[in-house]
PDB file of N, CA, C and O in Angstrom, chain B, residues numbered from 101:
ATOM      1  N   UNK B 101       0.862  -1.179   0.000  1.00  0.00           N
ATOM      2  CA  UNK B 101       0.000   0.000   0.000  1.00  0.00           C
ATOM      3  C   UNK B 101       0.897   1.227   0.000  1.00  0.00           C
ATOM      4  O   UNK B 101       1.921   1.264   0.684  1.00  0.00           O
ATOM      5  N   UNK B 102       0.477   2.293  -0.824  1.00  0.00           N
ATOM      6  CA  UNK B 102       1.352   3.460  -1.087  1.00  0.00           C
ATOM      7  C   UNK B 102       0.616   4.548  -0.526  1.00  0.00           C
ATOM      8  O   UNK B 102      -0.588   4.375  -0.337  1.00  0.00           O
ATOM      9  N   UNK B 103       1.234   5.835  -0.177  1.00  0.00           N
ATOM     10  CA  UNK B 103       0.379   7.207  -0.041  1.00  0.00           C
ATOM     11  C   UNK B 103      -0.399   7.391  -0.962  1.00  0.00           C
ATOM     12  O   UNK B 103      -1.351   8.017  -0.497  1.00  0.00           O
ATOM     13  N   UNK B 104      -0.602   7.120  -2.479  1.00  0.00           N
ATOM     14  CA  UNK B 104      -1.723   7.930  -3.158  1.00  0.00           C
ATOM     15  C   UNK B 104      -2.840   6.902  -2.758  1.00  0.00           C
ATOM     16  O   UNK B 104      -3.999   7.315  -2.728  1.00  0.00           O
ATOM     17  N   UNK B 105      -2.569   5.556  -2.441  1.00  0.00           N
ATOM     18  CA  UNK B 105      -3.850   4.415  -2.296  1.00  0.00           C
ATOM     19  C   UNK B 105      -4.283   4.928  -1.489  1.00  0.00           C
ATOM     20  O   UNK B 105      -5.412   5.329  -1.770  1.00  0.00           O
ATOM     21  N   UNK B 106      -3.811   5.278  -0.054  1.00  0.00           N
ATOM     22  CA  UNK B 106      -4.772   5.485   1.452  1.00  0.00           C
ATOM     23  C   UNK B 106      -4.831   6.717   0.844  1.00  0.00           C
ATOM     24  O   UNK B 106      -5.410   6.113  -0.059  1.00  0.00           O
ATOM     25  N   UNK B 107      -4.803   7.687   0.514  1.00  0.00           N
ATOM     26  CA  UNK B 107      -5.389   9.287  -0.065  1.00  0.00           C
ATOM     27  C   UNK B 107      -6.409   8.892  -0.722  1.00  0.00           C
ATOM     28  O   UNK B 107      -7.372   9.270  -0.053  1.00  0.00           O
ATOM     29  N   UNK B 108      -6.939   8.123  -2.032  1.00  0.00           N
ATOM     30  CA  UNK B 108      -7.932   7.638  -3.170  1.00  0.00           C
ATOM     31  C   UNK B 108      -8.655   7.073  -1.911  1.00  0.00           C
ATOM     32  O   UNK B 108      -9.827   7.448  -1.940  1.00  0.00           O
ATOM     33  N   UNK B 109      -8.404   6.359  -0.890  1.00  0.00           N
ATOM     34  CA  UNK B 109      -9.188   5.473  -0.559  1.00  0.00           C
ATOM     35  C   UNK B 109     -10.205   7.092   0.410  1.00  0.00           C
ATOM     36  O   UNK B 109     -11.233   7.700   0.110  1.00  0.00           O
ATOM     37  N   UNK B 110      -9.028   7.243   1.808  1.00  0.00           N
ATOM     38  CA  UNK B 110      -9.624   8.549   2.752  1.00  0.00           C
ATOM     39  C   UNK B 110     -10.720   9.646   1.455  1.00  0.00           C
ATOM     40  O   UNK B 110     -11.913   9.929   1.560  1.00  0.00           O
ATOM     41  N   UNK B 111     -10.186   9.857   0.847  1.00  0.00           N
ATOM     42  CA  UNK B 111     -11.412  11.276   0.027  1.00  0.00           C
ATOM     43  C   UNK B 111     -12.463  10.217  -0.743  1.00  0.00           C
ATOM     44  O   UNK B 111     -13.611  10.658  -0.802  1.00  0.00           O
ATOM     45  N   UNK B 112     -12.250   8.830  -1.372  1.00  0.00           N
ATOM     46  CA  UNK B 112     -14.077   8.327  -0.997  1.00  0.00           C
ATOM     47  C   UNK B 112     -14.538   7.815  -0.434  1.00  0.00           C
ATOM     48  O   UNK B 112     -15.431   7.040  -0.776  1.00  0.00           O
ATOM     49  N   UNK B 113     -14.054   8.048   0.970  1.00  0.00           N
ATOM     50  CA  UNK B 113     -14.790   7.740   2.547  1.00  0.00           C
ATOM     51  C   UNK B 113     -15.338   9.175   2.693  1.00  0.00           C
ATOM     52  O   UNK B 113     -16.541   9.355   2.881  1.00  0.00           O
ATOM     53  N   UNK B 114     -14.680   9.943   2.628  1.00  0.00           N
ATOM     54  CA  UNK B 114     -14.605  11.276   3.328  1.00  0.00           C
ATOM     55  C   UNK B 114     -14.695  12.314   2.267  1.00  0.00           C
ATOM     56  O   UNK B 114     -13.857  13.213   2.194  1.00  0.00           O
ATOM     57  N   UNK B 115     -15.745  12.204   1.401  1.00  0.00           N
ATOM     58  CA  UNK B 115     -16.427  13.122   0.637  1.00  0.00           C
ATOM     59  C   UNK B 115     -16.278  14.260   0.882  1.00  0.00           C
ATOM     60  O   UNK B 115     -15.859  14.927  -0.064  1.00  0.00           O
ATOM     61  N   UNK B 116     -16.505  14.918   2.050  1.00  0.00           N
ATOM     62  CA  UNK B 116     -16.869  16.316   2.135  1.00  0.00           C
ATOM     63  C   UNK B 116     -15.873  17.108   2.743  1.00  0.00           C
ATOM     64  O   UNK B 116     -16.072  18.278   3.070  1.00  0.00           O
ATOM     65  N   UNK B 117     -14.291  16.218   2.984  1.00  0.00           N
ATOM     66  CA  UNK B 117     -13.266  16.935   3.383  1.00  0.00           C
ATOM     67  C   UNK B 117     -13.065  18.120   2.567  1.00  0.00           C
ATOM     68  O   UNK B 117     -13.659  18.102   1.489  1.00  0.00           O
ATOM     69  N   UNK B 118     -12.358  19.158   2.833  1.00  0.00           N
ATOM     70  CA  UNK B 118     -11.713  20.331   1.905  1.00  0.00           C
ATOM     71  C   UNK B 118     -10.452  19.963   1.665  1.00  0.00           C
ATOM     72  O   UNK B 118      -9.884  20.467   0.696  1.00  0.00           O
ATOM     73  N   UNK B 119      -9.945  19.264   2.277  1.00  0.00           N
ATOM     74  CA  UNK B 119      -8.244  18.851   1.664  1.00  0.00           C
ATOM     75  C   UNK B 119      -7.807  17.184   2.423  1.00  0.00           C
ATOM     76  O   UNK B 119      -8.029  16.978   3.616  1.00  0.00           O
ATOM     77  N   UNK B 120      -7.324  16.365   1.723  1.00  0.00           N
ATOM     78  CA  UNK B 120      -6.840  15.267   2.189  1.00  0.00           C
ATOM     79  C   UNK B 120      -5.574  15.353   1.586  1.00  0.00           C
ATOM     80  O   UNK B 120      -5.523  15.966   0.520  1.00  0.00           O
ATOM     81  N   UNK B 121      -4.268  14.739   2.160  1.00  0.00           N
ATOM     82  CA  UNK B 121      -3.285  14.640   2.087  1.00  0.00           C
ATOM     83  C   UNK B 121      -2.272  13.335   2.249  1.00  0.00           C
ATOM     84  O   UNK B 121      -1.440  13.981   2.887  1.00  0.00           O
ATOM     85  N   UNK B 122      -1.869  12.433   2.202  1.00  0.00           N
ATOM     86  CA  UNK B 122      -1.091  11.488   2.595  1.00  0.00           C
ATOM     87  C   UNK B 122       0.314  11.472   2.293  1.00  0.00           C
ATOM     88  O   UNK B 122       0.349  11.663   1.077  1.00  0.00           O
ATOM     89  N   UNK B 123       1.497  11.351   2.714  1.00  0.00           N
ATOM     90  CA  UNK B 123       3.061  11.390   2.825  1.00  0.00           C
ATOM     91  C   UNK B 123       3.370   9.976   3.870  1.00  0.00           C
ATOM     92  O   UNK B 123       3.015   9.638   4.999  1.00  0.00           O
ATOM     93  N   UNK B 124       4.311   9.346   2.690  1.00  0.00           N
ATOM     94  CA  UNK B 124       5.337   7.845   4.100  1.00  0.00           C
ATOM     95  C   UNK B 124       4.989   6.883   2.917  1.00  0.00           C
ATOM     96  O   UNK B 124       4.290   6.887   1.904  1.00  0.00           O
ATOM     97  N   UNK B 125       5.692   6.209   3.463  1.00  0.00           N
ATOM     98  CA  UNK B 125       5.970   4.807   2.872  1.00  0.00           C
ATOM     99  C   UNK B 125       6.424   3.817   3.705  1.00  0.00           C
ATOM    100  O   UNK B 125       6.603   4.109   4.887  1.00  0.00           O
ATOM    101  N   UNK B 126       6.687   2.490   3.247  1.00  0.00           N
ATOM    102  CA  UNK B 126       7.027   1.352   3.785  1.00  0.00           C
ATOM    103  C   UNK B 126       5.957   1.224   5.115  1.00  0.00           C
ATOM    104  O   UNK B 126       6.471   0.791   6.147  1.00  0.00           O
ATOM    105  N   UNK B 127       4.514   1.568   5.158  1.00  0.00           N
ATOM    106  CA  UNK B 127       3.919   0.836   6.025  1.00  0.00           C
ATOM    107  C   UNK B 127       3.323   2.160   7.268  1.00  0.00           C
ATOM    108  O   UNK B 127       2.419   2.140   8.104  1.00  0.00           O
ATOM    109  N   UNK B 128       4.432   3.320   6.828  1.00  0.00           N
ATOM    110  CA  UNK B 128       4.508   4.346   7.840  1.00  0.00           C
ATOM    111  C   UNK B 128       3.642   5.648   7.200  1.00  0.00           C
ATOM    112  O   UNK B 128       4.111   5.958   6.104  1.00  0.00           O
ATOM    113  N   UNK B 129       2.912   6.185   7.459  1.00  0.00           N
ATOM    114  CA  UNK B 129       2.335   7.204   6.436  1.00  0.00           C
ATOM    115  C   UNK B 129       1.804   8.832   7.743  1.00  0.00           C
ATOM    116  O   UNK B 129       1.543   8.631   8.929  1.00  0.00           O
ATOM    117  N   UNK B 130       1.781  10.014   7.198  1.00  0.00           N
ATOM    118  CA  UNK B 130       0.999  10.786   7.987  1.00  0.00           C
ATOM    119  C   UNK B 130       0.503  11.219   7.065  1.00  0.00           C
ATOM    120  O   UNK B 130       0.951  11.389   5.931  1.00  0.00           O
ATOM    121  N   UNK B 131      -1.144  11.575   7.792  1.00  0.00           N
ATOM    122  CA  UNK B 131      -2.132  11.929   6.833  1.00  0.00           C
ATOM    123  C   UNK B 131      -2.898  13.611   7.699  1.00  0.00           C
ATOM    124  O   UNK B 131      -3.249  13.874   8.849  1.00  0.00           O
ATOM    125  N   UNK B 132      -2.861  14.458   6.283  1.00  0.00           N
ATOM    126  CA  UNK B 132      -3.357  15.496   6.789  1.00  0.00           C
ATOM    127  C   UNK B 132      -4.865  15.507   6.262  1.00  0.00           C
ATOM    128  O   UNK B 132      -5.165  15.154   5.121  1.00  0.00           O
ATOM    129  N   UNK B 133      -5.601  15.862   7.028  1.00  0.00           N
ATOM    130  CA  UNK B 133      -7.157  16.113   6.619  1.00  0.00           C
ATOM    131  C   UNK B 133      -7.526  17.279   7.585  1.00  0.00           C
ATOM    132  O   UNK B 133      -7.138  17.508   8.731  1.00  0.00           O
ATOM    133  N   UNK B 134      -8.769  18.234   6.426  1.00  0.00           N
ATOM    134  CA  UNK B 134      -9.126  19.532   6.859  1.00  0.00           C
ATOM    135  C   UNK B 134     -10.570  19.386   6.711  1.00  0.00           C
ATOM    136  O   UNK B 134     -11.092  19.289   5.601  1.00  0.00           O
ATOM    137  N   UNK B 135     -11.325  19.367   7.968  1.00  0.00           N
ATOM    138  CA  UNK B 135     -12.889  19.123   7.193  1.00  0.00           C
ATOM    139  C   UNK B 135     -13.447  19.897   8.870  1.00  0.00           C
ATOM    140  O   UNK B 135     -13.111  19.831  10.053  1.00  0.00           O
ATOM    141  N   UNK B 136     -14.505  20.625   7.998  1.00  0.00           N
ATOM    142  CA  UNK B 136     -15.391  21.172   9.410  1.00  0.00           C
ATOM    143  C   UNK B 136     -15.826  20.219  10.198  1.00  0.00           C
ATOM    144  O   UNK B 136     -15.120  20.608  11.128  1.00  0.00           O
ATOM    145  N   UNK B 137     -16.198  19.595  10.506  1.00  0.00           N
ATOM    146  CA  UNK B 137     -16.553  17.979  11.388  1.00  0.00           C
ATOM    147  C   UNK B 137     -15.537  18.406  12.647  1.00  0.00           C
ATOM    148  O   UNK B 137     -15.898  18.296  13.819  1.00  0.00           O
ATOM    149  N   UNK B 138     -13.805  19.063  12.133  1.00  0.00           N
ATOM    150  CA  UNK B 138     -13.396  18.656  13.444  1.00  0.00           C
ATOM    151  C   UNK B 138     -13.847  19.937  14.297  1.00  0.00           C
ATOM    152  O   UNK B 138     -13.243  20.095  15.357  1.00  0.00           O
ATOM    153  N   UNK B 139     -14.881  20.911  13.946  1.00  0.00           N
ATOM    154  CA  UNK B 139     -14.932  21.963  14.997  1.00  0.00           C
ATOM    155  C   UNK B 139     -15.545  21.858  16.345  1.00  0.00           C
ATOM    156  O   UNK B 139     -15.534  22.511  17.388  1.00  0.00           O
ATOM    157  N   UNK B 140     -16.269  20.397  15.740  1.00  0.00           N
ATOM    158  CA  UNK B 140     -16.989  19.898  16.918  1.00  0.00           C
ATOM    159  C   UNK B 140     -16.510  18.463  17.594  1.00  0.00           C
ATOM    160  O   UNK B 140     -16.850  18.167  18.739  1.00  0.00           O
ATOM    161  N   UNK B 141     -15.804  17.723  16.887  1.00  0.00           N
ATOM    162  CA  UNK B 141     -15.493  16.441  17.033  1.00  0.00           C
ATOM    163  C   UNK B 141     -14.398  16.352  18.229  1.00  0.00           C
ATOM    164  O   UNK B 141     -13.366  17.017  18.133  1.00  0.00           O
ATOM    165  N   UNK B 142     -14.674  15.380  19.554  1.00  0.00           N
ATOM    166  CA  UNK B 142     -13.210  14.944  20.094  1.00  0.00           C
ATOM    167  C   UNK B 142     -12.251  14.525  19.468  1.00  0.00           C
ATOM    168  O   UNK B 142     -12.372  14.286  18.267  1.00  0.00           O
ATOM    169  N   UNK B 143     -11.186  14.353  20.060  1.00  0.00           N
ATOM    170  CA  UNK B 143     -10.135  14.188  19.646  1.00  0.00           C
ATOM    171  C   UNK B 143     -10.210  12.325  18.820  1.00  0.00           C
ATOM    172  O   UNK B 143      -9.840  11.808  17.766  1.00  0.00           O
ATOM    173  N   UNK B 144     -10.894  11.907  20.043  1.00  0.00           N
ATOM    174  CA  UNK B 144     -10.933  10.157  19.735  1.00  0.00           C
ATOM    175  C   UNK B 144     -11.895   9.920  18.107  1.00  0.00           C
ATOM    176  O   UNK B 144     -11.725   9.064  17.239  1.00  0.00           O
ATOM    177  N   UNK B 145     -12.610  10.725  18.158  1.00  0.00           N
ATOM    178  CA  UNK B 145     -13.754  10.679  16.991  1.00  0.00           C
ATOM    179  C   UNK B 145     -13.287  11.755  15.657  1.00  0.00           C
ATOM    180  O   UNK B 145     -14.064  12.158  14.792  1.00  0.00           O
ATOM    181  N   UNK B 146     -11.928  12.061  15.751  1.00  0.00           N
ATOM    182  CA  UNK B 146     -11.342  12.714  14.338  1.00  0.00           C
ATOM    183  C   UNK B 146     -10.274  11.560  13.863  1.00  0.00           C
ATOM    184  O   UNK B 146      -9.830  11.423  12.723  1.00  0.00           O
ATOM    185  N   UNK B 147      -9.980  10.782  14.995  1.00  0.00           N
ATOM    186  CA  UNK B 147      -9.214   9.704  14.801  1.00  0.00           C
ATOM    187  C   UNK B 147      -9.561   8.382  14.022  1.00  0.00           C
ATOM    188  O   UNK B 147      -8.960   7.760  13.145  1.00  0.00           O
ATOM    189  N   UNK B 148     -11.359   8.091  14.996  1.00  0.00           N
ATOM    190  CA  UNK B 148     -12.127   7.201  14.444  1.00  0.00           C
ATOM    191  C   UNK B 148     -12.386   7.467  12.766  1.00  0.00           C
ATOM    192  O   UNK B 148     -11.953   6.769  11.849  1.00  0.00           O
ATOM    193  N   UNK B 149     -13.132   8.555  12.673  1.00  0.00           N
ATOM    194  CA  UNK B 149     -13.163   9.345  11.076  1.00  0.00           C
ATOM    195  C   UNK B 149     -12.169   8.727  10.391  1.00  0.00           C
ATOM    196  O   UNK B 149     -12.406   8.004   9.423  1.00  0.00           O
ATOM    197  N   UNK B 150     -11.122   8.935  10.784  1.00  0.00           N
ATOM    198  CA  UNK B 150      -9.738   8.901   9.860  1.00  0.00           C
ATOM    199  C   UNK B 150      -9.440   7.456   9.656  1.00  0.00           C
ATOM    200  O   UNK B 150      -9.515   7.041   8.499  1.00  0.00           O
ATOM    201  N   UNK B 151      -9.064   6.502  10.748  1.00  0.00           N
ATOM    202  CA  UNK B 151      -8.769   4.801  10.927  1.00  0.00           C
ATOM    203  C   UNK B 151     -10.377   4.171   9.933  1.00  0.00           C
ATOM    204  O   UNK B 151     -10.249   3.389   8.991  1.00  0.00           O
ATOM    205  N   UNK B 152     -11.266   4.510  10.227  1.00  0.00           N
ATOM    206  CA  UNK B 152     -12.183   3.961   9.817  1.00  0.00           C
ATOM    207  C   UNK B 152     -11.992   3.119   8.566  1.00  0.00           C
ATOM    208  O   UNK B 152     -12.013   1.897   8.419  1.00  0.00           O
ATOM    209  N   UNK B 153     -11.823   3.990   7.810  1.00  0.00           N
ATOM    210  CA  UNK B 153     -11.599   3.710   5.866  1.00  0.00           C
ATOM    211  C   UNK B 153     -10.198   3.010   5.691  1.00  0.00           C
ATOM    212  O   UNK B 153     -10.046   2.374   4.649  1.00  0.00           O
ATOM    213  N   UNK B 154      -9.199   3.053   6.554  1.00  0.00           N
ATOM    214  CA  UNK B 154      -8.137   2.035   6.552  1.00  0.00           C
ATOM    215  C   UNK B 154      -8.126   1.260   7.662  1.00  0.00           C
ATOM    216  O   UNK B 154      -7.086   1.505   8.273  1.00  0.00           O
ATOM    217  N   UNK B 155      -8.814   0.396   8.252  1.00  0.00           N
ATOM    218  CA  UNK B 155      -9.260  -0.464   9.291  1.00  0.00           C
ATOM    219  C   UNK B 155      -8.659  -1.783   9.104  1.00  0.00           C
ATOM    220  O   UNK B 155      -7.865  -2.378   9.832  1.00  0.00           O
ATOM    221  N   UNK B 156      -9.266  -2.181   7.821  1.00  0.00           N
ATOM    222  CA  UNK B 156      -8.443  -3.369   7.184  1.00  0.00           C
ATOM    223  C   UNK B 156      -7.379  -3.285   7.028  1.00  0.00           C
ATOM    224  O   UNK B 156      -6.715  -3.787   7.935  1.00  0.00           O
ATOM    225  N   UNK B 157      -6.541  -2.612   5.809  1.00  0.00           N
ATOM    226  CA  UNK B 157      -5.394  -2.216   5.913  1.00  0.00           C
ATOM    227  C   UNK B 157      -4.443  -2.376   6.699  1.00  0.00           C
ATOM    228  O   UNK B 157      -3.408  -2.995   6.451  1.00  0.00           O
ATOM    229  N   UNK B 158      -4.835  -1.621   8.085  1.00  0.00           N
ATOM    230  CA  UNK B 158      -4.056  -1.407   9.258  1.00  0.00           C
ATOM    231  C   UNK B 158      -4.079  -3.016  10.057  1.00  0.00           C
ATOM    232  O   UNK B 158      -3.053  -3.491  10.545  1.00  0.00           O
ATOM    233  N   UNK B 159      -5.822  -3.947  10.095  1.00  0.00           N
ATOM    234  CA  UNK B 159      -5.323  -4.906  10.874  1.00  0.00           C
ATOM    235  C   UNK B 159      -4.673  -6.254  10.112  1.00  0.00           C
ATOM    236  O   UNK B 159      -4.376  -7.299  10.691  1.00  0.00           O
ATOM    237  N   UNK B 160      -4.526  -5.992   8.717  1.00  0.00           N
ATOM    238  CA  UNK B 160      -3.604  -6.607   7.771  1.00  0.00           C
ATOM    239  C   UNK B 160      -2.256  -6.529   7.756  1.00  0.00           C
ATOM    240  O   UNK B 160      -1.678  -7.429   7.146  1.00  0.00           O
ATOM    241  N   UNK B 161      -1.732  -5.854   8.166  1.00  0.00           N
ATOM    242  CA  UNK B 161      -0.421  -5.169   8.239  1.00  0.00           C
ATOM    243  C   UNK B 161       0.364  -4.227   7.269  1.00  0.00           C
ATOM    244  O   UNK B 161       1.542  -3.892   7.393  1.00  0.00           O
ATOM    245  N   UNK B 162      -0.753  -3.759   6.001  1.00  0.00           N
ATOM    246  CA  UNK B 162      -0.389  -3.163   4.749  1.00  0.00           C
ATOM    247  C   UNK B 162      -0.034  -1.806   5.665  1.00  0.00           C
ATOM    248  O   UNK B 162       1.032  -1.221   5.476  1.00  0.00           O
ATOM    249  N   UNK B 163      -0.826  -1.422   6.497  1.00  0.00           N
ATOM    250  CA  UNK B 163      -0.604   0.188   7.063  1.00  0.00           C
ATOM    251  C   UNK B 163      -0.060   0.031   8.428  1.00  0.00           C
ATOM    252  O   UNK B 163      -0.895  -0.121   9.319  1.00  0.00           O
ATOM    253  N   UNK B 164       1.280   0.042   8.776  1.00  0.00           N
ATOM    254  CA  UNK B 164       1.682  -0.420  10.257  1.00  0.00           C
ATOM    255  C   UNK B 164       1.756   0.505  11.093  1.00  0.00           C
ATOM    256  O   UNK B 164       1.935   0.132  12.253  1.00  0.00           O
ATOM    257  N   UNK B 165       1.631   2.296  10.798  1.00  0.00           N
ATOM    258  CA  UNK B 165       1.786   3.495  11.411  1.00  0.00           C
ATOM    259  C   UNK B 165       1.267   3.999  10.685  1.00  0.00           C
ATOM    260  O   UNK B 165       1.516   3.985   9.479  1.00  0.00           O
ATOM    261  N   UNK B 166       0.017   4.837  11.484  1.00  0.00           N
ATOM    262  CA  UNK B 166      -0.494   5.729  10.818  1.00  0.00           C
ATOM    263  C   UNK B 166      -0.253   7.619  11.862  1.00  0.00           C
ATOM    264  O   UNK B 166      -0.923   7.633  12.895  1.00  0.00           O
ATOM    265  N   UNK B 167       0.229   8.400  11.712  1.00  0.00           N
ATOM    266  CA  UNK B 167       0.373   9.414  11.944  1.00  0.00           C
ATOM    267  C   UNK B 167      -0.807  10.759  11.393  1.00  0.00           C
ATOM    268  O   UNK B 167      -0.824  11.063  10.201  1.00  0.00           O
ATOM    269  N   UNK B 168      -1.542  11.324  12.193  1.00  0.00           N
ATOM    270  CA  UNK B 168      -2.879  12.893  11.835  1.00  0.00           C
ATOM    271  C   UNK B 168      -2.338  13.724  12.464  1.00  0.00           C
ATOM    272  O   UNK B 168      -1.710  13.946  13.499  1.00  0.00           O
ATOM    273  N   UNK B 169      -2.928  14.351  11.149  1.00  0.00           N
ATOM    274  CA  UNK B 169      -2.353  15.684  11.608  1.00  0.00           C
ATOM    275  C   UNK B 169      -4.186  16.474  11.019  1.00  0.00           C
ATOM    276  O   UNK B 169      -4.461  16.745   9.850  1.00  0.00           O
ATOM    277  N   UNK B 170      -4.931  16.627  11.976  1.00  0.00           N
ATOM    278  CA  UNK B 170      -6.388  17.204  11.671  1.00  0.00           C
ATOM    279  C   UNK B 170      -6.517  18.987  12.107  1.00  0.00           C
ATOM    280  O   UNK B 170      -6.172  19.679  13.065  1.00  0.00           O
ATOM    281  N   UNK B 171      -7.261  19.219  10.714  1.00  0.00           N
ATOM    282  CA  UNK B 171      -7.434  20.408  11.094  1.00  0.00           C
ATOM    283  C   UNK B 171      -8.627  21.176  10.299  1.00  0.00           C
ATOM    284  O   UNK B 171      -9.008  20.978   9.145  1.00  0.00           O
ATOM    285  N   UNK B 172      -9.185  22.270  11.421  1.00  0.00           N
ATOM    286  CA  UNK B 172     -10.482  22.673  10.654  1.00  0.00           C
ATOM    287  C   UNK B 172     -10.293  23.843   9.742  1.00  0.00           C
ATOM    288  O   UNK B 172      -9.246  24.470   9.909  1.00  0.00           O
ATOM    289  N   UNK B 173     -11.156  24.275   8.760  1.00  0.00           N
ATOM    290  CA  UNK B 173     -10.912  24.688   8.320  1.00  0.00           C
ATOM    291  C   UNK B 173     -10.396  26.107   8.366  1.00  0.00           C
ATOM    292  O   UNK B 173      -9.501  26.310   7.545  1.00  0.00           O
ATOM    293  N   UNK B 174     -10.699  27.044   9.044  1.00  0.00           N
ATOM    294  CA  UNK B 174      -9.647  27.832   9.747  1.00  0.00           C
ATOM    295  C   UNK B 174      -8.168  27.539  10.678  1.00  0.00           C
ATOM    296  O   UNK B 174      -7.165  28.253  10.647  1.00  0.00           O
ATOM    297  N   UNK B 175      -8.296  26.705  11.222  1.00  0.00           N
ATOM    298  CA  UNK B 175      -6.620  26.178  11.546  1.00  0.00           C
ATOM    299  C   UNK B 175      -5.834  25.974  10.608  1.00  0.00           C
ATOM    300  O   UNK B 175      -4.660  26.254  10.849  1.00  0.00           O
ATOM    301  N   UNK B 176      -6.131  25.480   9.361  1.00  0.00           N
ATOM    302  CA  UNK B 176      -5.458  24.985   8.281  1.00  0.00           C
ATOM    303  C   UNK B 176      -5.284  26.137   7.652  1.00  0.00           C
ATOM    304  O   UNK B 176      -4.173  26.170   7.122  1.00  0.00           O
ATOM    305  N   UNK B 177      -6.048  27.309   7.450  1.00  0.00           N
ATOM    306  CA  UNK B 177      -5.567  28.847   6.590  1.00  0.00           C
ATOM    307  C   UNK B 177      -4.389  29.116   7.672  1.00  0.00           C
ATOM    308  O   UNK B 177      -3.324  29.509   7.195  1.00  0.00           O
ATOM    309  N   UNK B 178      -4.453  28.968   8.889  1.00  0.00           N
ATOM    310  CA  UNK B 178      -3.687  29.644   9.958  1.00  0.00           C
ATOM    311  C   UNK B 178      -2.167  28.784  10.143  1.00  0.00           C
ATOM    312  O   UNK B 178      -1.136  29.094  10.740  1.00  0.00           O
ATOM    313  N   UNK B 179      -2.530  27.626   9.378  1.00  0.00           N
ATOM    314  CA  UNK B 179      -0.909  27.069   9.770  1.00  0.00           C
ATOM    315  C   UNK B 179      -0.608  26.941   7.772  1.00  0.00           C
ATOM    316  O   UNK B 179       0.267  26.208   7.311  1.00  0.00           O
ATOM    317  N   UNK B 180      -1.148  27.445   7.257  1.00  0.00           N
ATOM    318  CA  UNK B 180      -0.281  27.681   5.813  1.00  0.00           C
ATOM    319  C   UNK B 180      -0.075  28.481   6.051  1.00  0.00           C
ATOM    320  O   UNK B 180       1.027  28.161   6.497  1.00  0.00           O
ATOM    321  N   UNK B 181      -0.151  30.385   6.361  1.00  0.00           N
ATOM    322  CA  UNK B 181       0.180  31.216   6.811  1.00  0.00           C
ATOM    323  C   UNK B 181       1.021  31.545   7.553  1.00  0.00           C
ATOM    324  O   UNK B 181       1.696  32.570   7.462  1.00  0.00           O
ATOM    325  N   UNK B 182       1.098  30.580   8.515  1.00  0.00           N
ATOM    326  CA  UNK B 182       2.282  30.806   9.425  1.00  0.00           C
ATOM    327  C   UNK B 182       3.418  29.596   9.633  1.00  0.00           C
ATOM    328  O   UNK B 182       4.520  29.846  10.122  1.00  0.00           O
ATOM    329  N   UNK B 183       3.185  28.806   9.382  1.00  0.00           N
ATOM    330  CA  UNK B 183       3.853  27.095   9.286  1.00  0.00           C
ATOM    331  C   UNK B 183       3.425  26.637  10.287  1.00  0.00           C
ATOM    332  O   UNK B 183       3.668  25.467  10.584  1.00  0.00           O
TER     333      UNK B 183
END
């Protein structure tokens, strides 16, 4: 499994994100996603969102680390802006 597969796979789980992202290889990947959902969502349930659509994957061993980096859509103008 490569970064563009879990990216193709996360944006048609996750339709209504504004930006999905995936970076890593060999098993290790971090994934950025920007979707209003997290303005309200705990922390455990932006996670769930995210693992959901690679569930298999992950208890297969194709995805052995997964690394988020979540953000709403104003956090995400605010950290391109500033790093």
């Amino acid at each position: 499994m490569n970064a563009h597969e879990i990216e193709q796979r996360l944006k048609a789980a996750i339709t209504d994100a504004e930006h999905i992202a995936v970076e890593g290889d060999g098993g290790k990947f971090t994934v950025t996603v920007v979707h209003t959902a997290f303005e309200t969502l705990r922390p455990v349930a932006k996670q769930q969102l995210i693992y959901g659509p690679l569930q298999a994957d992950i208890a297969s061993g194709a995805i052995h680390a997964v690394s988020m980096r979540t953000f709403t859509p104003e956090e995400w103008r605010k950290a391109k802006l500033f790093g």
